[in-house]
C-alpha positions in Angstrom: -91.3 85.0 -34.9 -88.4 85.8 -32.9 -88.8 83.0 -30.3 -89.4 80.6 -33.4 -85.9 81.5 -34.7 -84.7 81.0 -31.1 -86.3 77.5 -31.3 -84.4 76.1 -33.9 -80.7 78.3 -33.2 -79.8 76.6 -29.8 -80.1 73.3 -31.3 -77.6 73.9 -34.1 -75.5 76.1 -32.1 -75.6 72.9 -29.4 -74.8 70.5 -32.5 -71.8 72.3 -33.6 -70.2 72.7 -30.4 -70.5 68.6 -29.9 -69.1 68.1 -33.5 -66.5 70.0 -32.5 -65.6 69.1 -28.9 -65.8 65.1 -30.3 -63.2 66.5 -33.1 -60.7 68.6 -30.6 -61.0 64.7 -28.3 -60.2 62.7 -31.3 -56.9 65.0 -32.3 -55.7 65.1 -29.2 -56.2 60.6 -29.3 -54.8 60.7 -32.2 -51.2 63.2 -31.3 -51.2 60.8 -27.8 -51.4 57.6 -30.2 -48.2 59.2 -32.6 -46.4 59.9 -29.6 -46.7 56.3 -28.6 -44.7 54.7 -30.9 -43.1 51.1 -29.8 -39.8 50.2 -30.5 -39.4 46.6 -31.4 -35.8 45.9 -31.6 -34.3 43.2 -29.6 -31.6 44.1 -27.0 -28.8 42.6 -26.9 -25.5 43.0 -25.0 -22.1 43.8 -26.7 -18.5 43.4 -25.8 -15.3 44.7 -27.8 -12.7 42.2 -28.5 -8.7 42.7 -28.5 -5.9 40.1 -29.7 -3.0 39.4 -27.0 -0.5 37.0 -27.0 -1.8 33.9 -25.5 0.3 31.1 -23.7 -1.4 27.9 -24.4 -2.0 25.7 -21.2 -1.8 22.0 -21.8 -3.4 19.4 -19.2 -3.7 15.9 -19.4 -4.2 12.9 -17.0 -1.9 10.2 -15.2 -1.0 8.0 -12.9 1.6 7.7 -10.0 4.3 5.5 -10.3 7.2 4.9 -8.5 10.7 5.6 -9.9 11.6 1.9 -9.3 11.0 -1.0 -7.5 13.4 -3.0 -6.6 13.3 -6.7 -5.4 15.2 -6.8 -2.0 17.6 -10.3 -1.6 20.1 -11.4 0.7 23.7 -11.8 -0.4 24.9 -14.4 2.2 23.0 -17.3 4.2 21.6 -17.5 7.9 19.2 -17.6 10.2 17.2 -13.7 10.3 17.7 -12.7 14.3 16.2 -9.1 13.5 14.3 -7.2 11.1 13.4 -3.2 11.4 9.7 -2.1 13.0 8.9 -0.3 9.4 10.2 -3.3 8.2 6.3 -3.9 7.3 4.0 -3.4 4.0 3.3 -0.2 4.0 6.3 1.2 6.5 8.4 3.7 5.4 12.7 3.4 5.6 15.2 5.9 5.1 17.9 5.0 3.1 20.6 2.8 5.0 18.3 1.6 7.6 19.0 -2.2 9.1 15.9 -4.2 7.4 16.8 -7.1 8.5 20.5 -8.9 10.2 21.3 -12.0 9.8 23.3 -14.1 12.2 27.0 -13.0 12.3 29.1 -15.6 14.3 30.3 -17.5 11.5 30.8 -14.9 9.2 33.1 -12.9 11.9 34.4 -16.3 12.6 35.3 -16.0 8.4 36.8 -12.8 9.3 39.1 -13.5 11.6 40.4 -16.2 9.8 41.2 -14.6 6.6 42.7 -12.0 8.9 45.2 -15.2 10.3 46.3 -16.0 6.7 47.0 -12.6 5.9 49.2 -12.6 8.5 51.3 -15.3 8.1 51.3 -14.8 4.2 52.7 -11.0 5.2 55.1 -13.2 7.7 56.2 -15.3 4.7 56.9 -12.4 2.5 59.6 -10.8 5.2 61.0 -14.3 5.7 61.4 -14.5 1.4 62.6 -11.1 1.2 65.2 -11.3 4.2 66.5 -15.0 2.1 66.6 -12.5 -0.9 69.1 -9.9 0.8 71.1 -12.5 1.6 71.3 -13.6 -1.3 71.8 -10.2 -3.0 74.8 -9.5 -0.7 76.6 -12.9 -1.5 76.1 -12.1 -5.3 77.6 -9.0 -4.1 81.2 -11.2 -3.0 81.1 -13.1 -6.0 80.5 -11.0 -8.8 82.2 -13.1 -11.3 80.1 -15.9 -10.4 76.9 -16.2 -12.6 73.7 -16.4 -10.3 70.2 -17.5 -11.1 67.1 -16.0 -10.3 66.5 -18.6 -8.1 69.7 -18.2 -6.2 68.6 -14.7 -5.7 65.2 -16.2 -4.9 63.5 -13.9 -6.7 60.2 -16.4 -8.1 60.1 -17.4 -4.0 59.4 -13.4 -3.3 56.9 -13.3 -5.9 55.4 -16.2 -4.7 55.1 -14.5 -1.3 53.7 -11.0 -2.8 51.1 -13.1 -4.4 49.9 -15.4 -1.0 49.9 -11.8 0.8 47.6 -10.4 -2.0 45.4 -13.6 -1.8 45.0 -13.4 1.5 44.2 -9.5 1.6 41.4 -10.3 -1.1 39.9 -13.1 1.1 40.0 -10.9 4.2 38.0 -8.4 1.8 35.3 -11.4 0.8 35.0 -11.9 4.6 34.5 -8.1 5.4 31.9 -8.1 2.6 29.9 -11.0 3.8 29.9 -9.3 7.2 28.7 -6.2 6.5 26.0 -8.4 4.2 24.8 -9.6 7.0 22.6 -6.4 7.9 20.4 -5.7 4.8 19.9 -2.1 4.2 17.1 0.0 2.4 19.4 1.7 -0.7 17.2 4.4 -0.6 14.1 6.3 1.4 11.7 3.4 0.4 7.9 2.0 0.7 8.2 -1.8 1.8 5.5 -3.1 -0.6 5.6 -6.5 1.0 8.1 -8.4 3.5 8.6 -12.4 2.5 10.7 -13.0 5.7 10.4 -13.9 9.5 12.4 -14.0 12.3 14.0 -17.7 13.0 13.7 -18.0 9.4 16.7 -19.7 7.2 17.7 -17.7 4.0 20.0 -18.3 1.3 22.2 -16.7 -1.1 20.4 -14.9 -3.3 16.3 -15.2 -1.3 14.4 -12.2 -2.2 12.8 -10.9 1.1 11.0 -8.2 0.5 9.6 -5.5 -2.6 10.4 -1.9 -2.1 9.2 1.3 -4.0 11.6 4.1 -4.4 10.0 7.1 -2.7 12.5 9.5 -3.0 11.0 10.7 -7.0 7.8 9.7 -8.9 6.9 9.5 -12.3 3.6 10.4 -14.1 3.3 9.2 -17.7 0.9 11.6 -19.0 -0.4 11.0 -22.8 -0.7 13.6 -25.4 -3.1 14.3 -28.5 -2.1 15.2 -31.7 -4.2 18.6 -31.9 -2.0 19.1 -28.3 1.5 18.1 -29.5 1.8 21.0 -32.0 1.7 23.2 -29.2 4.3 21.3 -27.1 7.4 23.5 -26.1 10.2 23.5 -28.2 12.6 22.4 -25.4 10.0 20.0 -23.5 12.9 18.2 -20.2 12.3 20.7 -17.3 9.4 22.0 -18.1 8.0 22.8 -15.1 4.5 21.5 -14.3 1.7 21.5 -11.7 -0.7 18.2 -10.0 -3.9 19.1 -9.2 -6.3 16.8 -7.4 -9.3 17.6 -7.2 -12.0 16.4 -4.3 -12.6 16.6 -0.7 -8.6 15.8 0.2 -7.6 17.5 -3.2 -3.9 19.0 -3.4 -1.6 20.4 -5.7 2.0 20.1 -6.1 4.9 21.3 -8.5 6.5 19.1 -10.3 8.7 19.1 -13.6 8.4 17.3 -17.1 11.9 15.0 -17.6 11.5 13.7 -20.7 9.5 12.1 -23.9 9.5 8.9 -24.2 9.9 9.1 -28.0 7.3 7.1 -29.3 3.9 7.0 -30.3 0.6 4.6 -28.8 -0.3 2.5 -32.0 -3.6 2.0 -30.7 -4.3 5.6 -29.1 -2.0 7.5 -31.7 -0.5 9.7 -28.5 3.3 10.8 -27.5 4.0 10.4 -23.9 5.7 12.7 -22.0 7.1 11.2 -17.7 6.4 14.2 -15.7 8.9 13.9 -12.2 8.2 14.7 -8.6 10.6 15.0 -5.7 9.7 13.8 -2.4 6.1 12.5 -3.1 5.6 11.0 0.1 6.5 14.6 2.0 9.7 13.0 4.0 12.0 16.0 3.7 9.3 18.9 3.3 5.7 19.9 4.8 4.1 19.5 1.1 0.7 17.4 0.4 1.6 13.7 0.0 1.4 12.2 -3.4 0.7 8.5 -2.6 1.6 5.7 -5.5 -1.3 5.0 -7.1 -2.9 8.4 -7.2 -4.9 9.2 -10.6 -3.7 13.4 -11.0 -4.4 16.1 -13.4 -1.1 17.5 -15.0 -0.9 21.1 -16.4 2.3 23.1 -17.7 2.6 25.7 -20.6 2.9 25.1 -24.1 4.1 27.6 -27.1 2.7 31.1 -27.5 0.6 32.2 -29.6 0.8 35.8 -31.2 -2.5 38.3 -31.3 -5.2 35.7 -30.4 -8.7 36.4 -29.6 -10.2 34.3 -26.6 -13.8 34.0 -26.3 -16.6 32.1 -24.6 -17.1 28.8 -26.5 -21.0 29.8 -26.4 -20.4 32.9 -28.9 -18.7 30.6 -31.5 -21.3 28.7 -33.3 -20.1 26.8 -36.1 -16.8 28.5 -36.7 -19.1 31.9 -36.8 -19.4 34.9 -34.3 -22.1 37.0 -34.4 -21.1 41.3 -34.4 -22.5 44.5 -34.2 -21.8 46.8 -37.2 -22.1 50.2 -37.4 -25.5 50.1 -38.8 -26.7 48.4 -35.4 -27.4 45.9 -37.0 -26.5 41.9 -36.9 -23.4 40.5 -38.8 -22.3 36.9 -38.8 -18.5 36.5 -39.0 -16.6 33.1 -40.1 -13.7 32.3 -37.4 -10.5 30.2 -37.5 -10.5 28.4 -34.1 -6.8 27.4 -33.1 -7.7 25.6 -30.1 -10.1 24.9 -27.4 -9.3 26.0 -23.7 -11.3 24.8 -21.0 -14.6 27.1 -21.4 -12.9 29.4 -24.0 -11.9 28.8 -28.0 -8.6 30.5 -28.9 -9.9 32.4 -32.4 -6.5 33.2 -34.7 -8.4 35.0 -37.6 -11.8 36.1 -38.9 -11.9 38.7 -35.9 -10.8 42.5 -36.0 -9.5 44.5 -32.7 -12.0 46.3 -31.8 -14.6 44.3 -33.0 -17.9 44.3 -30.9 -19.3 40.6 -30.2 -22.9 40.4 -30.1 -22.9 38.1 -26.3 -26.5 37.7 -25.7 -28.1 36.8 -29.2 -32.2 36.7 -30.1 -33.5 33.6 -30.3 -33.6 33.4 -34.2 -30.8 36.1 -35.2 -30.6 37.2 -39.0 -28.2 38.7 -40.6 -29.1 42.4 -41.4 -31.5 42.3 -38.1 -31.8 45.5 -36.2 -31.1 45.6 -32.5 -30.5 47.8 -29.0 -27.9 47.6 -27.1 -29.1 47.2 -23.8 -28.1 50.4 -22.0 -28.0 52.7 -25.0 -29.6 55.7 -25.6 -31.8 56.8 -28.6 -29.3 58.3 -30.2 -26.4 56.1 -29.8 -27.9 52.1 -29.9 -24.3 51.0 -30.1 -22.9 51.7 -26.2 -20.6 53.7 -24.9 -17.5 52.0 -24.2 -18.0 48.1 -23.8 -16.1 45.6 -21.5 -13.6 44.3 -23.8 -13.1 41.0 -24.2 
């Protein structure tokens, strides 16, 4: 009896430990599982923004030019006996270098002559006035006798004044078409192209040769009207910078001189001539600016007060995405004021202190919860973000 009751008591002892072994395994699953628990918020970077006063940095593109050019001619005739080595396209004269001379013999010739008639015109004179003292002094004897001014040969002293001062102007002429005779660069110049030889016969008047004033340049650099309004209000001697960019790139300082005052009818744009000294590098050991030369131009415009600048890839349709205190996502509408290179200059819509949601999910909702990356359970906002 006793070893039947044994029988059928270790089975059901055996099955109730089993139930409740498999029932201790599945609470422990089930507290492991709880624990578990995935968060599924996208993580997302933030970065607090601050308004400062921005100086706004205009740029715009141009050309090169001389200051003038200037067709170089003769002023008397002769045969060209000599012209200077740089006297060349593409040499470079100082100002008052001999271009060219021209044969002198006659012209000195010229010279000495008008230097003869001055001399006996000056000759004539002293003969005229000495006849006029005597003159004078027999008036003088005779003072009750009425005497003409031709008896005190007055007109005949005139007469001689006016030979001398002929002859002094025609000794000048001579002078003049002496010195002529050498042509000289009137300033530090580029010889664009020579039209004259040695042996070669000129006349009054020949042009012989095209020079490019290298002492300034000019850049005429075009401006937009979303540019313009931010123009300085006193625009001559602004300074400025040239940038060229590539494998001889340089940069040089330069200054804006004036506006030209009107407006392209077919591009709508003002047009400022930006001014460089010594382009060609004569006087100085700067990079040299060579006519021709297609340059980037950038100087600073007005100021603007408390302005936000931010990456032109957080501004999506005139609307930044935030952070609010929620954690959550928050699309603000923007003003952009301007766009600067890889930046938009933001004027309102945009609070200091802000915090701008820089890496955004791929499909970002408004209300959507998020992590910022780096945050703690207990604070998914940050703790103190780059500003921007």
């Amino acid at each position: 009896m006793k070893a039947q009751a044994l029988k059928w008591i270790f089975p059901a002892v055996a099955l109730g430990l089993g139930v409740a072994g498999f029932s201790a395994v599945n609470a422990v699953a089930k507290g492991e599982e709880e624990k578990q628990v995935v968060d599924t918020r996208p993580v997302v970077q933030v970065e607090s923004v601050q308004a400062q006063d921005h100086q706004v940095l205009i740029q715009s593109y141009g050309e090169v030019m001389p200051l003038e050019t200037t067709q170089l001619s003769v002023q008397v005739a002769g045969e060209v006996v000599y012209w200077h080595p740089s006297f060349v396209a593409g040499g470079v004269v100082a100002k008052g270098d001999i271009l060219l001379s021209i044969e002198k013999d006659n012209y000195e010739a010229a010279v000495l002559q008008a230097e003869a008639q001055l001399a006996s015109a000056q000759a004539a004179l002293i003969e005229e006035q000495a006849q006029a003292d005597v003159a004078a002094d027999e008036a003088k004897r005779f003072p009750n006798k009425k005497h003409t001014d031709l008896f005190l040969r007055k007109p005949q002293v005139m007469s001689a004044k006016a030979a001398v001062k002929s002859a002094k102007a025609a000794l000048m002429r001579a002078q003049r078409d002496l010195e002529n005779c050498d042509v000289v660069a009137p300033f530090n110049g580029l010889i664009v192209s020579r039209d004259v030889g040695l042996g070669q016969f000129v006349s009054t008047g020949s042009v012989v040769a095209k020079l490019n004033n290298i002492e300034q340049a000019e850049i005429v650099i075009p401006i937009a009207g979303f540019d313009s309004v931010f123009l300085p209000e006193t625009i001559s001697g602004t300074k400025a910078t040239l940038f060229n960019k590539g494998v001889n790139g340089f940069s040089r300082e330069a200054q804006i001189h004036r506006d030209l005052g009107t407006v392209d009818t077919q591009t709508r744009m003002s047009n400022l001539v930006v001014r460089i000294d010594d382009p060609y590098a004569l006087n100085s050991d700067q990079p040299k600016v060579k006519f021709g030369t297609y340059v980037q131009v950038s100087f600073l415009g007005k100021t603007l007060k408390q302005i936000y600048r931010l990456p032109q890839e957080l501004v999506n349709n005139q609307t930044v995405w935030l952070l609010n205190d929620n954690a959550e996502l928050e699309p603000r509408e923007v003003q952009v004021v301007r766009e600067e290179g890889e930046y938009f200059l933001v004027g309102a819509g945009l609070n200091n202190s802000d915090k701008v949601v820089v890496t955004l999910p791929e499909y970002p909702q408004r209300g959507m919860a998020v992590k910022v990356a780096g945050a703690d359970e207990s604070n998914t906002q940050g703790a103190s973000p780059e500003k921007l």
